[in-house]
N, C-alpha and C positions, 0 to 999 in steps of 0.2 A: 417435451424436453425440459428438462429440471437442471437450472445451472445455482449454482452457488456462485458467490465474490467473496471474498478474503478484503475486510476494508480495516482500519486503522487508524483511533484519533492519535492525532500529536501534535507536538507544542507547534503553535505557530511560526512556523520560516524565517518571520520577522522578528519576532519577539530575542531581546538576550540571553539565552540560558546557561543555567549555573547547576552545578553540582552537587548533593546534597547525599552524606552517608556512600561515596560510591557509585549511585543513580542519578540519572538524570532527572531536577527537581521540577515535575509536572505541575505541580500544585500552582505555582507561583507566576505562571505565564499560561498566556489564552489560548486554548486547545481549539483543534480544527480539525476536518477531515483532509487525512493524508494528500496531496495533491495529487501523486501520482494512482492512488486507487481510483479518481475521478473517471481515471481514462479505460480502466475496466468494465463501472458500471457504466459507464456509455456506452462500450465494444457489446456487452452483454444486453444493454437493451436494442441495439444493433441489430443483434445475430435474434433476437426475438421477435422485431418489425419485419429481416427481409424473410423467416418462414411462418410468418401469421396470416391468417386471411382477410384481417384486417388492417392489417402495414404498421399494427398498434400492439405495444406490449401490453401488459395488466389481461386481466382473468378470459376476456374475451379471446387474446391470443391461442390459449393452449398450451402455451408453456409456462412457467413459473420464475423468478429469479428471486433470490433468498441471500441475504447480507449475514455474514458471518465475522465478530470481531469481539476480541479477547481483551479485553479492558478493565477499569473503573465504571460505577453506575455512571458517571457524567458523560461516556462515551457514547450515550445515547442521544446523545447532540449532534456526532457526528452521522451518528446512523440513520437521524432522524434527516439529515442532508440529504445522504443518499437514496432513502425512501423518497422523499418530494423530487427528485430524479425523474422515477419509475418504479425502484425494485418492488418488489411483493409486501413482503414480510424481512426480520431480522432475527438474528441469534444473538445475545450477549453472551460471552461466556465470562462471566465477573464472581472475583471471590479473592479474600484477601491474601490465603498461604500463594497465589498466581503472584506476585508484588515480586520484580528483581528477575522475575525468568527470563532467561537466554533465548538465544533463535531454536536450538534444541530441544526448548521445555516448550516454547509458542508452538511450533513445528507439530510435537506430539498432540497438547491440547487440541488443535485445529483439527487435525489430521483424523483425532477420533470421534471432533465431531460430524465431519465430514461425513466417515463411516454411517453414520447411523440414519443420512438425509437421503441415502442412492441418488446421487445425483449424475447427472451426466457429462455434466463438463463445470468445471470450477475457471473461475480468472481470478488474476491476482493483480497489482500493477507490480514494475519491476523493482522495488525497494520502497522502506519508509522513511520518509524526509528526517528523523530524526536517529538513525543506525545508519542507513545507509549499507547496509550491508548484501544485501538480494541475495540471500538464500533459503529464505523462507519457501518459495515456492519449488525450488527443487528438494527441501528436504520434505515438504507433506507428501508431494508423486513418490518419491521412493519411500516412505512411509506405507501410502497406498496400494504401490506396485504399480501403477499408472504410466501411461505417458507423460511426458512433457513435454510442452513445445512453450519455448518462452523465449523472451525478447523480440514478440512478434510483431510485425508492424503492418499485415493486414492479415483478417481471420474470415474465414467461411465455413459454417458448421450446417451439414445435411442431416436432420433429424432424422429423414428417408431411410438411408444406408447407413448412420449412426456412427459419420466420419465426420473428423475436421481435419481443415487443410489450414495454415499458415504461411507467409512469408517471413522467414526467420532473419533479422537486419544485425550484421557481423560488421566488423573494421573490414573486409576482405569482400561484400556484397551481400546481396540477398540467395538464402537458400529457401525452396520450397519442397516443406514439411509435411506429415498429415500424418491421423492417428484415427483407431476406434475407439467410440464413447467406451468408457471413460476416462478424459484424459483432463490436464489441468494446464492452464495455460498462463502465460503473464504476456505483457504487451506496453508497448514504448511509449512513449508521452506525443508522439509522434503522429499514430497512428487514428487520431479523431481529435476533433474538440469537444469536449464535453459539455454537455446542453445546459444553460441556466433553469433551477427548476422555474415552475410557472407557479402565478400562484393558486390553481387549482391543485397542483401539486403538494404544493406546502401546506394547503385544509388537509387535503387527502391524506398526506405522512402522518400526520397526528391522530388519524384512525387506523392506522397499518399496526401489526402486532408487531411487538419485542418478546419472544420469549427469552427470559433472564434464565442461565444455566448456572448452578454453581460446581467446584472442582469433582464434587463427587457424583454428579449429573454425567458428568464426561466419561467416570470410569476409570480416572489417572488417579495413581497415586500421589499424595501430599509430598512424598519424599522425593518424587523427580521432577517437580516444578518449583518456582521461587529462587530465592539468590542463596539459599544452602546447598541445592543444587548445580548453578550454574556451573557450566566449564572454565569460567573465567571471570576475572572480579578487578575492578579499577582500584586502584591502590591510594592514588592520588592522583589530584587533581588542582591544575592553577588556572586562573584569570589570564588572557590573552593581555600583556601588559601593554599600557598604552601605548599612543605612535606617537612618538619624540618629535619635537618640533622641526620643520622642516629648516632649509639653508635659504637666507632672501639676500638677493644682489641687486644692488641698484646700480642699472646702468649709466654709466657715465664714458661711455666710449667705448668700452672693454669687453661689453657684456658676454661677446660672441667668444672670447679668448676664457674666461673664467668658466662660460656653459664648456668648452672642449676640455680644461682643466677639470672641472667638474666628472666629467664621464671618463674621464683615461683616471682618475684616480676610484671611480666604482669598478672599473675594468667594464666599459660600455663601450668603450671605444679602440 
């Protein structure tokens, strides 16, 4: 069984970011692996321990898991997380005319390289802490022509019969899912905790391969990736303006009469 993961560095959570030309300005604050992709490579070394015959993912298993993400060279920081995880090996696919593309142009890039790995089942997490958007993983499946089952919040994949089954988590309950390899899946923050690597882990990722792709590795054209391409383009942009100082009353009898004043004139009460 051969799975890919779709992983993603980005700005840190924490950090304040600013905008820069229209783009969100990466340079300038400390890049990390996506949180919510953690919860993929976990699910995928997962689904590799419970059909191994040794309860253990890595070569001995008989499956493979392969890291795919479309970045800057420095995104091999975050890859390099992901490998001291577990996964196998990694794909960068880096190249400068890529700088400003949409979910649209990422979508296509991924999607073709996807193509060229046969793989059997791809995971995604369900959006990047920095777009927030989650549509990445249904526009690669239709890309593909693939299933999809996402927003999953428990997976079981039978290499045997070459199915996977999902619990799909709605506002409305759980639906259960399932599809023939090859399908692509995403999954909820929910659904595991993601393992701290070890640090056997961490020697071992610094011997796992990166092969680095560049645009014309992929097979895309120049002219449908980048921010001349994009569907859409930020025009402007302002600073979150501060928070005004707050209202302070010193109690002197009254305090309970000024607090209900207080809230009938925000309309709280």
């Amino acid at each position: 069984m051969k799975i890919a993961i779709c992983i993603k560095q980005v700005p840190d959570s924490w950090a304040e970011k600013k905008m820069a030309g229209g783009v969100l300005d990466r340079a300038g604050v400390d890049a990390v692996l996506n949180d919510l992709d953690e919860y993929a490579v976990e699910e995928a070394l997962r689904i590799v321990e419970a059909n191994s015959p040794t309860k253990e993912a890595g070569e001995a298993s008989g499956h493979s898991i392969t890291l795919i993400s479309m970045g800057p060279e420095r995104a091999t920081e975050a890859i390099r997380k992901a490998l001291s995880m577990g996964a196998d090996d990694a794909i960068l696919i880096s190249d400068p005319a890529l700088a400003g593309s949409d979910a649209l142009a990422t979508s296509l890039v991924l999607s073709e390289v996807i193509k060229k790995g046969n793989y059997d089942l791809v995971l995604c997490g369900t959006e990047s802490t920095d777009a927030r958007m989650s549509v990445i993983p249904a526009m690669i499946s239709q890309r593909l022509g693939w299933a999809q089952l996402t927003f999953a919040g428990k997976v079981a994949a039978n290499p045997a019969s070459t199915t996977v089954e999902i619990e799909r988590v709605t506002e409305f309950g759980n639906q259960v899912m399932s599809a023939k390899f090859p399908a692509l899946l995403s999954v909820i923050e929910k659904i595991n905790e993601p393992r701290y690597p070890s640090f056997k882990g961490i020697m071992a990722a610094k011997k796992k391969p990166i092969t680095t792709m560049s645009l014309s590795d992929t097979g895309v054209s120049p002219s449908d990736v980048g921010a001349s391409a994009a569907w859409s383009a930020v025009k402007d942009a302002l600073p979150r303006p501060p928070r005004g100082a707050g209202v302070k009353l010193t109690d002197e009898g009254s305090g309970g009469d000024k607090l209900v004043e207080f809230l009938v004139e925000k309309r709280l009460a």
